[in-house]
C-alpha positions in Angstrom: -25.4 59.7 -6.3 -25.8 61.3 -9.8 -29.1 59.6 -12.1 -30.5 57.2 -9.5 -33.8 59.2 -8.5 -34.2 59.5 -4.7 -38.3 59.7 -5.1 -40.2 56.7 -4.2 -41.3 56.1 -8.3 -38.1 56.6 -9.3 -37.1 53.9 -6.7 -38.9 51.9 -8.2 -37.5 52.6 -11.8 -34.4 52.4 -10.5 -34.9 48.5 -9.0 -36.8 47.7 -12.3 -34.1 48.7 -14.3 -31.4 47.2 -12.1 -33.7 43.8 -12.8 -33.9 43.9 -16.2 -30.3 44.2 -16.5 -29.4 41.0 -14.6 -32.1 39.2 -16.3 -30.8 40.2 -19.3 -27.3 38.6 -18.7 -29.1 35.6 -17.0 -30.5 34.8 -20.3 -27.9 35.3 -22.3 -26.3 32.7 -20.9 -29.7 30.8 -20.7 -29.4 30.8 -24.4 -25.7 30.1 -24.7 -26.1 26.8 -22.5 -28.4 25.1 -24.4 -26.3 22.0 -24.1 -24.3 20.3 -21.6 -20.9 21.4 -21.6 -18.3 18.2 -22.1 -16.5 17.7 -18.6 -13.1 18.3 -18.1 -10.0 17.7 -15.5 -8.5 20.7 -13.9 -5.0 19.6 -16.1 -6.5 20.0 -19.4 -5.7 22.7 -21.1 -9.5 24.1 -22.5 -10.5 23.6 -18.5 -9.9 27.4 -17.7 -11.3 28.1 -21.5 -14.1 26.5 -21.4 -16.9 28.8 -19.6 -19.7 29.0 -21.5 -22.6 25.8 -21.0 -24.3 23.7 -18.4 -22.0 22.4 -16.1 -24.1 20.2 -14.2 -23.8 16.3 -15.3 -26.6 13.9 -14.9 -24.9 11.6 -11.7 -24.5 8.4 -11.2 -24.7 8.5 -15.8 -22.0 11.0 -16.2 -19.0 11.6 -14.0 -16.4 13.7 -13.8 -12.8 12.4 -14.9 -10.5 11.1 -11.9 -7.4 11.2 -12.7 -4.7 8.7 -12.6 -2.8 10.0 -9.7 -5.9 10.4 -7.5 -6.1 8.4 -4.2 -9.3 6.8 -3.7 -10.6 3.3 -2.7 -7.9 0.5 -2.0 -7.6 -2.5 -4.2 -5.5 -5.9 -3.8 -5.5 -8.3 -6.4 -5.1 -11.3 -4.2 -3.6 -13.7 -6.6 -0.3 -11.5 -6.8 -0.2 -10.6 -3.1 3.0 -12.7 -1.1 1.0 -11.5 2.4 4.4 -9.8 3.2 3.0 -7.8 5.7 4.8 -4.6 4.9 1.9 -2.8 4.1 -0.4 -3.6 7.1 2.9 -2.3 9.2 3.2 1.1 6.9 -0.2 1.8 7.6 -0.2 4.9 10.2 -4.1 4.3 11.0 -3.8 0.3 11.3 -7.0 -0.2 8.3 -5.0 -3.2 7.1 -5.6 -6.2 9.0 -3.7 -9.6 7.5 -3.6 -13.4 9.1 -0.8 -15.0 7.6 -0.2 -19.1 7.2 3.2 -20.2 6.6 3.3 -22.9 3.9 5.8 -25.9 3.6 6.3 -25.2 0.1 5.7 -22.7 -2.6 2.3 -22.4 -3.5 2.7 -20.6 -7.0 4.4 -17.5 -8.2 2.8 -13.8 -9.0 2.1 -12.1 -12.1 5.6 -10.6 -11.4 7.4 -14.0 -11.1 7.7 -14.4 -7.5 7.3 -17.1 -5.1 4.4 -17.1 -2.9 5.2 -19.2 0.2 2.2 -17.6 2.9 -1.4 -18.1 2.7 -3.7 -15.1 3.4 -6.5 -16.3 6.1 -7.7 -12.8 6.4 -7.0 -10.0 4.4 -9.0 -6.8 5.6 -9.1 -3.1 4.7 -11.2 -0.7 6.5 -11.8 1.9 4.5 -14.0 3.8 7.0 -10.6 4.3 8.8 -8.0 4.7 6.0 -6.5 8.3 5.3 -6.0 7.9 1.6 -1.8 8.7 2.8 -1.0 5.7 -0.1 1.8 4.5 1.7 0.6 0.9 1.2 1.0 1.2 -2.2 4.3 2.4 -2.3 5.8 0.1 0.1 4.2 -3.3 -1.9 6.8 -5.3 -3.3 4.1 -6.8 -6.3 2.5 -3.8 -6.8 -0.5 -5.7 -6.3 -2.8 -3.3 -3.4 -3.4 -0.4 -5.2 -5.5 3.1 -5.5 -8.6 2.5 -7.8 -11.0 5.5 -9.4 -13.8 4.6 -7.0 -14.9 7.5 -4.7 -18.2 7.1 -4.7 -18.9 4.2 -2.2 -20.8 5.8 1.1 -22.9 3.3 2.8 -25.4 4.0 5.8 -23.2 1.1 7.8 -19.6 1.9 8.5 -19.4 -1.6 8.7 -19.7 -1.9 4.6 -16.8 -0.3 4.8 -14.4 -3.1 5.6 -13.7 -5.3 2.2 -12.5 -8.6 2.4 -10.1 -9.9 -0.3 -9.2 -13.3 1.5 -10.7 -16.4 -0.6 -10.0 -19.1 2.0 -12.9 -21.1 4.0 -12.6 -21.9 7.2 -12.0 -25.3 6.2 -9.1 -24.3 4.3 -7.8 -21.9 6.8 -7.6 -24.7 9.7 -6.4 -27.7 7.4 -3.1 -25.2 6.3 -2.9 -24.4 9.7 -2.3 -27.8 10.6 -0.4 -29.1 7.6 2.2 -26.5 8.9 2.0 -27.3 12.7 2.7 -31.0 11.6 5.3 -30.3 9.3 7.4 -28.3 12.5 6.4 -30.8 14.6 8.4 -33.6 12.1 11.1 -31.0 12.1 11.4 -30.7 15.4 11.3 -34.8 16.3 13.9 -35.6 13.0 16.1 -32.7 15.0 15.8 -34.2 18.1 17.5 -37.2 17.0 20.1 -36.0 14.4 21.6 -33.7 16.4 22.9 -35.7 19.8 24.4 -38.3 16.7 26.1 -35.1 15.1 27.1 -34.6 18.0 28.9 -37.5 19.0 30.4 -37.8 15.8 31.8 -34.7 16.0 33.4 -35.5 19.2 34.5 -39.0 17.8 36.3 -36.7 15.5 37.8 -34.5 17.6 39.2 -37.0 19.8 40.6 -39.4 17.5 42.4 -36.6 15.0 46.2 -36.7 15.5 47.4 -34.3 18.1 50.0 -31.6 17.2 53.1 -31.7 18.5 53.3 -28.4 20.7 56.4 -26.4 19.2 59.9 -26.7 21.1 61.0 -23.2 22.4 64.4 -22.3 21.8 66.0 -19.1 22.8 68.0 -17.1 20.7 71.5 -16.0 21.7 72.5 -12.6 20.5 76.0 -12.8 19.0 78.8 -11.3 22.0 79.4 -7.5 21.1 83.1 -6.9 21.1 84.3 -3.8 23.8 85.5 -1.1 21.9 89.2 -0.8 21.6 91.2 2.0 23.8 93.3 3.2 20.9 
């Protein structure tokens, strides 16, 4: 190749010069990225134009921007959750895991205005297992289990994983449990007795209302066609 010297000095001039000519770029930059450059989301617009400064950010104290669409850790805000179950059945990897407990009345109304007639005894999400899919979210009728900014919660035990948004003791759980087992089994003994009365009432009815007449059937008689004259 023309001007690189193939003697073992001008090797060696060739490699020093090759040096000092990265070094020289490496240093402009050096000089250029005296401070930190401001971090940006790949939707901005400077994101492409901005390529001069340090890009490295001083983690946990600095992050990157999330934005709004991303799909990271799972939220529910149990207070406007009805414990419809729709999401727990969405779920293609099954990370949702909900108890429910009918109530015998309504037991308040969501930030939305809707009834909320079911306890929550348990109300897990395994994040360990969840594919981030955000089916869940699209499928809640209160908007209230949602995708949150958080995507920086590794653990050493897979079992940190699992967050727990049910509030209910133990205590709770099994006296609602058997405020609704009573409550059927009142149901059940008030229907017990209602319904042979309804019942014979109803045939009371029957056989004491008036018969109908059955109709008389008279047959018609088609008028006598006269034969048609000879003439």
């Amino acid at each position: 190749m023309e001007g690189i010297s193939t003697t073992y000095l001008g090797k060696i001039g060739n490699t020093i010069q090759s040096l000092a000519a990265g070094l020289k770029i490496t240093f402009r930059h050096v000089l250029k990225a005296r401070k930190t450059r401001k971090p940006l989301i790949v939707t901005d617009a400077q994101y492409f134009q901005s390529t001069e400064g340090i890009n490295t950010i001083q983690y946990p104290y600095e992050m990157q921007p999330v934005p709004d669409t991303g799909r990271y850790r799972l939220h529910n805000e149990i207070d406007d959750c009805i414990v419809c179950d729709k999401c727990a059945k969405i779920c293609p990897v099954n990370c949702i895991t909900i108890e429910p407990i009918k109530a015998v009345e309504e037991i308040g109304k969501t930030s939305d205005g809707t009834s909320k007639r079911i306890y929550a005894a348990k109300f897990d999400i395994d994040m360990g297992k969840c594919c981030f899919c955000g089916l869940c979210t699209t499928v809640c009728p209160t908007e209230c289990l949602t995708m949150t900014k958080v995507y920086d919660f590794s653990v050493f035990d897979m079992r940190e994983h699992n967050y727990v948004f049910a509030e209910m003791t133990e205590a709770e759980i099994a006296e609602k449990k058997k405020v609704y087992e009573e409550n059927q089994k009142n149901k059940a003994a008030a229907k017990s007795v209602t319904e042979p009365v309804a019942a014979a009432e109803e045939k009371k009815d029957i056989d004491e209302a008036p018969k109908a007449a059955k109709p008389v059937f008279k047959p018609k008689i088609k008028p006598a066609v006269p034969p048609p004259s000879s003439e």
